[in-house]
C-alpha positions in Angstrom: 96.3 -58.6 17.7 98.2 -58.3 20.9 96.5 -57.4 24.4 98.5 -54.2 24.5 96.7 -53.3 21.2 93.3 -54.1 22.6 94.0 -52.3 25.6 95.2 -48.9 23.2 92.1 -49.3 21.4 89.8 -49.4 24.3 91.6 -47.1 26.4 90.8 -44.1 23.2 87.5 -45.3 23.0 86.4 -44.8 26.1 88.4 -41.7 26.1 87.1 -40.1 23.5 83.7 -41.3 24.6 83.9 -39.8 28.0 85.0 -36.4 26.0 82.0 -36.6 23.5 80.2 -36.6 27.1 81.3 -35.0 29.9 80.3 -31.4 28.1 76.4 -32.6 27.8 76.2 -34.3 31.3 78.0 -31.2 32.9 75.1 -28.7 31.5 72.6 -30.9 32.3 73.9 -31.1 36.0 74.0 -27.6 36.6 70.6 -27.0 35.3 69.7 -29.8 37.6 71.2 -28.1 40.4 69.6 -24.7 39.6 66.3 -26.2 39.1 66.5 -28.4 42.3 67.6 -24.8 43.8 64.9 -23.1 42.7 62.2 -25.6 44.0 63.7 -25.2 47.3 63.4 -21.9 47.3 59.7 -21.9 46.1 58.7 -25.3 47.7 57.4 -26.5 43.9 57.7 -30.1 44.1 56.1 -30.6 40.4 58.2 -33.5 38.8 58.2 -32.4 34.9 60.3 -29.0 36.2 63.2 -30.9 36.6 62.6 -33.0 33.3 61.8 -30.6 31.1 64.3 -28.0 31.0 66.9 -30.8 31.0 66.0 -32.0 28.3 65.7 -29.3 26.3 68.9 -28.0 27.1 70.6 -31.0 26.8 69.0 -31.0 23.2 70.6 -27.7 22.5 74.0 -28.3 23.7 73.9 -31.8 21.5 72.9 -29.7 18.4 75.6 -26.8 19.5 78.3 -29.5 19.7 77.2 -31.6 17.3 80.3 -30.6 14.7 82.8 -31.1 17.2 81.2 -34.6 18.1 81.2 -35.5 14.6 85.2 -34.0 14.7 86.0 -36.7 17.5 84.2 -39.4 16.1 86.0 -39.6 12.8 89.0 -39.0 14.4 88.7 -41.7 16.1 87.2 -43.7 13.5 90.2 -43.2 10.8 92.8 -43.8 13.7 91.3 -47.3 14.4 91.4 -47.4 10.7 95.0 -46.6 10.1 95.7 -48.7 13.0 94.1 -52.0 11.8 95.9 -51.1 8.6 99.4 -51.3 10.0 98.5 -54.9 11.9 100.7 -57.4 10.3 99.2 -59.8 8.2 
């Protein structure tokens, strides 16, 4: 294996891993923000607000996008196959 190789590899997993991610962590920002918007408006300072609905949306968009992670992950998983595959011997 050549560093260039490594650096392929690592470079689409991290990749793909950011992509798996950056949906979830975006919903579960902006329900941040409307939740820490919302306390600000009502002066509600109670810590399991800004928990709870997080969590339970970021459940729901995990389970919503759970095909497409699964899409991304074999993707990338038979790529890293075909390209071990290809390695000289």
């Amino acid at each position: 294996m050549t560093e260039e190789l490594i650096i392929q590899i690592l470079k689409d997993v991290f990749y793909t891993t950011f992509i798996i991610l950056l949906p979830i962590l975006g919903v579960s920002l902006i329900v941040g923000i409307f939740i820490s918007i919302f306390q600000a408006a009502t002066s509600i300072q109670e810590m399991t607000l800004t928990f709870v609905p997080k969590l339970i949306v970021t459940a729901i968009v995990i389970i919503i996008l759970l095909p497409w992670i699964v899409d991304k992950m074999v993707a990338i998983t038979l790529r890293m196959f075909t390209m071990f595959q290809n390695l000289p011997k």
